[in-house]
N, C-alpha and C positions, 0 to 999 in steps of 0.2 A: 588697242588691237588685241583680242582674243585670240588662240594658237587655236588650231586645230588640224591635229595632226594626224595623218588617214594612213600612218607607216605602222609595221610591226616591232619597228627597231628604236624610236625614235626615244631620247636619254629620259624622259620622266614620265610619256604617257604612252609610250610604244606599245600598239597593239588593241587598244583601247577602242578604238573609233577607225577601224579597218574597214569594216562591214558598213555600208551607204548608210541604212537606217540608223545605224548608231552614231554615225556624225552627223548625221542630220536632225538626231536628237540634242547633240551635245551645242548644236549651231543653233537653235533653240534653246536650250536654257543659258546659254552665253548671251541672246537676244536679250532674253526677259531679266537678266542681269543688268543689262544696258551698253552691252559691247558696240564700239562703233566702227569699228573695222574688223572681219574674221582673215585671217592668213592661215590659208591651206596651203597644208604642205606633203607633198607624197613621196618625199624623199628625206629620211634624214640625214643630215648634216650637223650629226654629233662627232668628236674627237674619236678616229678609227672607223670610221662608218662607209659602209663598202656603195661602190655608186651602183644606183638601181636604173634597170633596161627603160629604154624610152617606153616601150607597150604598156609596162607595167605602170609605169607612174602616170600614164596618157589611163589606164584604166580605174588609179584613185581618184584622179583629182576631176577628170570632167565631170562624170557624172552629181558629183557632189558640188559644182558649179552651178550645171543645169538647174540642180533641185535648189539651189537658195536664191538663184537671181533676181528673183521674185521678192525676197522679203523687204528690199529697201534699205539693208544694209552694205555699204561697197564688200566686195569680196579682194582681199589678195590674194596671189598666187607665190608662195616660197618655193621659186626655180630658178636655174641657170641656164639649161634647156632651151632654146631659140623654140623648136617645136613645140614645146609642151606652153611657152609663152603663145604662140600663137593660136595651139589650139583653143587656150583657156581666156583668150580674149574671145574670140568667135564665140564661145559659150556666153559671155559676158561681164569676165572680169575686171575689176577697176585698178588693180594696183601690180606691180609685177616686185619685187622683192628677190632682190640678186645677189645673192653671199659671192660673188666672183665679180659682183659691179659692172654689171653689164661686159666683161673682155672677151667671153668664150667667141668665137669667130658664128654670125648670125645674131648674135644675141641683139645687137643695134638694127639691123634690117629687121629685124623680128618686131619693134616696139616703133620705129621711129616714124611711121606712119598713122599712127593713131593716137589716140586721144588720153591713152591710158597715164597715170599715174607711175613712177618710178622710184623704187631705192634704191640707192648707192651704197654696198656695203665695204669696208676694208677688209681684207683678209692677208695675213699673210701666212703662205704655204698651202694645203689644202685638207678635207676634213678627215682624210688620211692620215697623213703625218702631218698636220701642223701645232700640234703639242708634243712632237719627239723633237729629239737634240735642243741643241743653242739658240733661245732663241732671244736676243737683245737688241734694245733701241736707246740712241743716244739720249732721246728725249719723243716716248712714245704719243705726245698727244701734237706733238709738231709734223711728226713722221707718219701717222695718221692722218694730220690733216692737209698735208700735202698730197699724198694718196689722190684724197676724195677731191679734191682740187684739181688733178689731173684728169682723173674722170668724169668732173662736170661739164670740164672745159674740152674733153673728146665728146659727151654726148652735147654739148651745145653746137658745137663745129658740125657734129651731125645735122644740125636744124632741131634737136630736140628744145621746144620754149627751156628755161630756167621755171619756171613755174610749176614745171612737171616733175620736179626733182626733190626726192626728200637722199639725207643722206645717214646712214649708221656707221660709229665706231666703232661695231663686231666686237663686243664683251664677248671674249674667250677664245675667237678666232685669231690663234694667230699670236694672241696674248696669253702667255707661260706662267706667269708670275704673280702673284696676288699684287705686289708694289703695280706690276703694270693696268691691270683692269681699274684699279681701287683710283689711282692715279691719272686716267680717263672720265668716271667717275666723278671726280670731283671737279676735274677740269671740262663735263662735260660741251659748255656753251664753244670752247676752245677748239673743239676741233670740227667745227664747221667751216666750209670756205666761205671765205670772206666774200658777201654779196657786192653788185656793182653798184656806184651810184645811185637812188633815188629806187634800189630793187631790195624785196623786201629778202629778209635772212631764208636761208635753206632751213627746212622742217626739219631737228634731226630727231631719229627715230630710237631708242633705246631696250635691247633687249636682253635683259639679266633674269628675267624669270628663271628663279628654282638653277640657277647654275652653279658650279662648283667653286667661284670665286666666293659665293655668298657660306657656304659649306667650309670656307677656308678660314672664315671667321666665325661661326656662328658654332662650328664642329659638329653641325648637322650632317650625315654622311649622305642621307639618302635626299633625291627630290622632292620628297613629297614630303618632307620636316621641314624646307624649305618655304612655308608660303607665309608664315611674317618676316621672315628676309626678305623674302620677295616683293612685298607689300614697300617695305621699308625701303626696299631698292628703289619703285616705283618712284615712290614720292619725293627719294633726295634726289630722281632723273630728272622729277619736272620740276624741281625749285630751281635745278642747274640747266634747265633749254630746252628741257626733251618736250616736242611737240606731241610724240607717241611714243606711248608705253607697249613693246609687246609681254603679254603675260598669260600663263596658263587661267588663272585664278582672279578671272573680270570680276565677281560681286564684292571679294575682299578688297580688291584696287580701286574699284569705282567708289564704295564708302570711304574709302582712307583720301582720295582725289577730291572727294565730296567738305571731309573738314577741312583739308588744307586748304582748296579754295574759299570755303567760309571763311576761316581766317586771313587769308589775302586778302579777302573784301574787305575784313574788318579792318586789317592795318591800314589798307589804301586810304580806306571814310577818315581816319584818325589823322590823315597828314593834314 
């Protein structure tokens, strides 16, 4: 899942791909990269980040819907927004991606009629303050995955299939602490809900691109020193379940995705 993000504010590429043409350039060479999902986002939802007017975000993100629906790549949409969800289906998006996990009040009327694709993210507190004060868990990847366990089982009682549901452990949302992400991380297959009987596992979704967990070890300050952590984050996401990677830096991820798979093939032939 390539980012592309159409804010001015947004923590690594803010400001970049504002302007239609320019993400529509960037949705382009993320193609010819070999990106298989794009997530637009017209709101950032970085640590402090002030919420943006519905017009305004309803003015990034269609039009730059409109223009790629066409290429045969799914489009997601990064909103909480009931409205800006429904616009950006109507336009023709496949995926809706919800740091609030579907709860703001419409957010389920808004999706549960259609066909689209869902994520469940955890979050806790909001992108406000939710790295100010205390923030602790007995055991963050249980308390997480009870979270997303509640959520699946509200949006199934809604009638939405199980099949429409990927779910994210929200790297940094929410989580203060290098022990807490790193410890999500490792345990990432762990915090999925537990599928039913004879149903296949929830897709979880993994998004540590260039974030400041990765900066906590690496003593990289800025994002953009960030993208062999990044890389590296990728790759220990999908040896521990992550079905998708989201990441600024698709050609570095897809080659490094490209040996590890070679090599899984290779071990598998070996048994």
């Amino acid at each position: 899942m390539g980012i592309l993000n159409v804010t001015p504010d947004s923590f690594s590429d803010g400001g970049r791909f504002v302007a239609r043409d320019d993400a529509l350039r960037q949705a382009e060479q993320m193609i010819a990269q070999g990106v298989d999902i794009i997530d637009i986002g017209g709101e950032s939802t970085r640590p402090g980040a002030p919420p943006v007017p519905l017009e305004e975000e309803l003015a990034r993100v269609v039009p730059v819907v409109e223009a790629l629906v066409g290429t045969g790549v799914p489009l997601s949409i990064d909103t909480y927004k009931p409205e800006v969800m429904r616009a950006t289906l109507a336009a023709g998006a496949d995926l809706i991606n919800d740091i609030w996990g579907f709860r703001r009040l419409g957010a389920l009327d808004a999706v549960r009629d259609t066909n689209c694709g869902l994520c469940v993210m955890h979050m806790l507190g909001e992108p406000q303050t939710m790295q100010r004060g205390e923030i602790d868990y007995a055991d963050v990847v249980a308390e997480v995955r009870a979270f997303l366990q509640e959520r699946v089982e509200v949006l199934t009682q809604a009638g939405i299939a199980r099949a429409r549901i990927s779910v994210d452990p929200g790297f940094g949302f929410g989580k203060a602490t290098r022990e807490h992400n790193y410890a999500l991380l490792a345990r990432l297959s762990e915090t999925a809900p537990q599928p039913r009987a004879g149903e296949a596992p929830f897709p979880i979704l993994a998004g540590i691109s260039r974030k400041s967990m990765l900066g906590a070890v690496t003593g990289r300050k800025t994002p953009a020193e960030r993208v062999a952590a990044s890389v590296a984050a990728a790759v220990c996401a999908v040896e521990r379940g992550a079905a998708i990677v989201r990441v600024h830096d698709v050609a570095e991820t897809v080659d490094a995705l490209k040996v590890w798979a070679a090599v899984r093939e290779a071990e598998l032939a070996a048994r």
